[in-house]
Backbone bond lengths (Angstrom), bond angles and torsions (degrees), N, CA, C in turn:
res aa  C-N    CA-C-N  psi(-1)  N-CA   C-N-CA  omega(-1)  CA-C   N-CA-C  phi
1 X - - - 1.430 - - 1.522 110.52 -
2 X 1.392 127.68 -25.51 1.518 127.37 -168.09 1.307 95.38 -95.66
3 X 1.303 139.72 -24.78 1.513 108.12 168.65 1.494 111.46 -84.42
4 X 1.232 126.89 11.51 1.919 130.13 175.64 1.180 73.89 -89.23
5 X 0.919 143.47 -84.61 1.571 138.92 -126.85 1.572 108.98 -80.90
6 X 1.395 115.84 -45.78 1.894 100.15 137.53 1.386 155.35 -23.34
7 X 1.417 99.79 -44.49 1.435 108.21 176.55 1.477 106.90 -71.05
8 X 1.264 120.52 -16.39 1.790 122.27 -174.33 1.564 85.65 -62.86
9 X 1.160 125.53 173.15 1.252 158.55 -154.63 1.475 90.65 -128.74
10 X 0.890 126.13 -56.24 1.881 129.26 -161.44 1.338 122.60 -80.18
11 X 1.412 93.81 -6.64 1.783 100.36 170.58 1.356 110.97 -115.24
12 X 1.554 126.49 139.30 1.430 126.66 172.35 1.234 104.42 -74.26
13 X 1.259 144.35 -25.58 1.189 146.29 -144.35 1.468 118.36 167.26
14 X 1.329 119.54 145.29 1.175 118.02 174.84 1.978 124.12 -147.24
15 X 1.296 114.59 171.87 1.822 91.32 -172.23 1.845 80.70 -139.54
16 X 1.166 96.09 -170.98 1.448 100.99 -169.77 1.369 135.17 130.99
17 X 1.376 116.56 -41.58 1.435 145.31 -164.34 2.191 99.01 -27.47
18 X 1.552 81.31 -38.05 1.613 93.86 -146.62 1.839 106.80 -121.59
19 X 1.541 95.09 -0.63 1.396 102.85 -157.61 1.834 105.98 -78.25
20 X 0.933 120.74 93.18 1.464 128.91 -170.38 1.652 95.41 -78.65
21 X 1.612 132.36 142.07 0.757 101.93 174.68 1.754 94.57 -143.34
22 X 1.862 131.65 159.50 1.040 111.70 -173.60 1.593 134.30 -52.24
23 X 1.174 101.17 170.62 1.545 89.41 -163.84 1.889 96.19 -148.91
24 X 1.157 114.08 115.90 1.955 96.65 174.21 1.423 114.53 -76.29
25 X 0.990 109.93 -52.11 1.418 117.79 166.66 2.218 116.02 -20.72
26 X 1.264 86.49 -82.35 1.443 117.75 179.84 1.378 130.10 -74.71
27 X 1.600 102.02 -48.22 1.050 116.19 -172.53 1.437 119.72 109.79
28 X 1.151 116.29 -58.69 1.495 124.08 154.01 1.794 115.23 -127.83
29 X 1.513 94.76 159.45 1.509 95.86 162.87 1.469 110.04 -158.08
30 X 0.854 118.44 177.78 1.899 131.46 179.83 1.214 115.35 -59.53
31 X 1.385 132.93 107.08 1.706 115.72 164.59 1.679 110.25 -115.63
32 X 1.187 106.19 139.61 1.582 96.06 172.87 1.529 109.91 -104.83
33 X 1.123 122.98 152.18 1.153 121.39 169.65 1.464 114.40 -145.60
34 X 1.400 114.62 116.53 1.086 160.25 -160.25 1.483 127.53 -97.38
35 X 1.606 111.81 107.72 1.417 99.38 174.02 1.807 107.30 -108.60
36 X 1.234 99.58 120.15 1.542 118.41 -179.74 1.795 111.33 -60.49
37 X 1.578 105.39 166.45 1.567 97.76 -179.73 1.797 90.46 -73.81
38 X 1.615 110.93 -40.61 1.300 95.41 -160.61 1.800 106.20 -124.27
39 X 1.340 137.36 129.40 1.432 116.77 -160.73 1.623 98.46 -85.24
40 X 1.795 102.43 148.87 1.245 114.15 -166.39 1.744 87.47 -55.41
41 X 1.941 95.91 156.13 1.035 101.62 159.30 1.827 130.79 -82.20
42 X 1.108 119.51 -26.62 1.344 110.85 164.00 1.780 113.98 -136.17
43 X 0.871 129.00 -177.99 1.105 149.59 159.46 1.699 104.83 -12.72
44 X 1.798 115.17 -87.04 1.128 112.80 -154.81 1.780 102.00 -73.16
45 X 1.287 109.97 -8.10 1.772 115.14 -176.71 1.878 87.17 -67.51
46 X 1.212 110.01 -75.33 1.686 105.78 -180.00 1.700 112.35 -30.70
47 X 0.993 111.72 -48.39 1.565 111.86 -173.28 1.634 103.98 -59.94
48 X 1.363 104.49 -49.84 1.517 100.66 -175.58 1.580 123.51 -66.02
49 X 1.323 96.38 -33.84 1.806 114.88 174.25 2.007 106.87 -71.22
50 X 1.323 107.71 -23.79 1.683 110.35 179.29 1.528 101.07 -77.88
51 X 1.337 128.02 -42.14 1.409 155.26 -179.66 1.646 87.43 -46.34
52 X 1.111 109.98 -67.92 1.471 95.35 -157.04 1.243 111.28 -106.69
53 X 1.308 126.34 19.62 1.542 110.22 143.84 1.529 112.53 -94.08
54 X 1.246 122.06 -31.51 1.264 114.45 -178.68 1.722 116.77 -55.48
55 X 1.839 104.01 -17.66 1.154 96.21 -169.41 1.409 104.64 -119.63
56 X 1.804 120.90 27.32 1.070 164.59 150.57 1.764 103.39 -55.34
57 X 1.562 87.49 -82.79 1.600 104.21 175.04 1.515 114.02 -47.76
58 X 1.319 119.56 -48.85 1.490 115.62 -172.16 1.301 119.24 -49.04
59 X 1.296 101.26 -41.22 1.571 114.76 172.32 1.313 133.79 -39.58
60 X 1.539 85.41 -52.07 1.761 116.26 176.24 1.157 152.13 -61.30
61 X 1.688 92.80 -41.62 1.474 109.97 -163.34 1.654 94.08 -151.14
62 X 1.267 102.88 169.08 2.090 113.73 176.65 1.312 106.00 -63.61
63 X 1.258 104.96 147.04 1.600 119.77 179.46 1.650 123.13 -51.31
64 X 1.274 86.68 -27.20 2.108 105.24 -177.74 1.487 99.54 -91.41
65 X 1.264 130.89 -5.53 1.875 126.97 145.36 1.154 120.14 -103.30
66 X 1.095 132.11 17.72 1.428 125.09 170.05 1.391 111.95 -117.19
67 X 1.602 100.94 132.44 1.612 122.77 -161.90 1.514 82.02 -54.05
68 X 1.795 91.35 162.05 1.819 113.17 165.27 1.293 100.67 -125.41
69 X 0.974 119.39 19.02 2.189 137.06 155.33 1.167 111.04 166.38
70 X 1.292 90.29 166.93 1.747 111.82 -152.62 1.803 90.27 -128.14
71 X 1.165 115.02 137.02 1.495 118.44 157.60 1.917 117.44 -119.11
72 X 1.296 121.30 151.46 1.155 104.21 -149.68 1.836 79.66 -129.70
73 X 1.597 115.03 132.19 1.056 119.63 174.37 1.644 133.77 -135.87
74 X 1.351 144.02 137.44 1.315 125.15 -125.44 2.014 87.11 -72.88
75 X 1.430 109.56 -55.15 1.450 122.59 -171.87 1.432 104.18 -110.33
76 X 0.987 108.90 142.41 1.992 129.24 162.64 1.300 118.45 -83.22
77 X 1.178 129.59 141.50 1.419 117.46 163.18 1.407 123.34 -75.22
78 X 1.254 127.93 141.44 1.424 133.24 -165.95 1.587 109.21 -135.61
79 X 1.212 119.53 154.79 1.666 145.14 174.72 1.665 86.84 -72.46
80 X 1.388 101.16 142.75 1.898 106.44 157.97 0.904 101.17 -48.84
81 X 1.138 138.56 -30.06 2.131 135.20 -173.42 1.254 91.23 -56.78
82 X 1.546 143.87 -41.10 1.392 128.48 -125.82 1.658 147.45 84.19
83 X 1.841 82.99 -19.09 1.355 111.17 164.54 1.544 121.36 -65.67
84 X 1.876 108.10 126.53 1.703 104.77 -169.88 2.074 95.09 -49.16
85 X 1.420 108.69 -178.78 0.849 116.48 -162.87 1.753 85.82 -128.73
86 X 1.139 133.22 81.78 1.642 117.27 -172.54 1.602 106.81 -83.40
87 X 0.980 112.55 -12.75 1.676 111.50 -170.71 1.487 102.59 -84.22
88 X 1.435 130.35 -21.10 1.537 120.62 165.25 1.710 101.80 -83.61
89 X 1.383 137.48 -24.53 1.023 114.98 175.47 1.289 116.38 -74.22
90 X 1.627 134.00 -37.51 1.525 145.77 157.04 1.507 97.55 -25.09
91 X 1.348 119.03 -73.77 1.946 126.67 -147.20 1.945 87.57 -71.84
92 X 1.509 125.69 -24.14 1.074 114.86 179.33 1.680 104.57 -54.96
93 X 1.116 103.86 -80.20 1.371 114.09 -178.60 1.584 117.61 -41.47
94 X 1.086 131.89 -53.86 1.535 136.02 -176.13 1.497 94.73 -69.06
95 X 1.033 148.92 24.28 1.207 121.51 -143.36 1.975 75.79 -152.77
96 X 1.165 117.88 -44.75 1.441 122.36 174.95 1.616 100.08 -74.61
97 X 1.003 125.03 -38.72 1.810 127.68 173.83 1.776 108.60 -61.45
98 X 1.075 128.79 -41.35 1.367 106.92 -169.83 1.268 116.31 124.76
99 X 1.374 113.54 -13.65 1.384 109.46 -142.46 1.458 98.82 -157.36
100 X 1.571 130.53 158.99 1.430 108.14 -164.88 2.098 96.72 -127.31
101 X 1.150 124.65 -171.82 1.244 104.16 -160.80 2.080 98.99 -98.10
């Protein structure tokens, strides 16, 4: 999923690849989270910019890798390497659920 969401032009960067996130329904599902070159300015701009990568991805890749939302954030956490850091974005999320993965 993180090199689909790369190839956009409109994102500097993005994390996700792996980011499972809770789900009641399911249990888990896909979230990407995304740091843009520029963060939407309000609310429905994010909605429209989530809109079309998700339907970016559909295009791209199988239905069981493509996020079912996108959150958009100014900085990512990263390794001193530079490397995203996906395991603090994972424990973010599981971590608001209750429950760990």
């Amino acid at each position: 999923m993180r090199r689909s969401c790369l190839a956009r032009v409109d994102y500097s960067t993005s994390g996700g690849g792996g980011c499972w996130v809770p789900n009641d329904d399911f249990g888990e599902e896909v979230k990407a989270v995304v740091q843009p070159k520029e963060m939407p300015a309000d609310a429905e701009s994010a909605k429209a910019l989530e809109r079309e990568l998700i339907a970016y991805c559909r295009e791209h890749l199988a239905d069981i890798k493509c996020p079912r939302s996108v959150d958009f954030r100014p900085d990512l956490p990263r390794h001193p390497t530079g490397k995203l850091y996906k395991r603090l974005l994972k424990d973010e999320y599981w971590a608001a659920a209750g429950r760990s993965i």
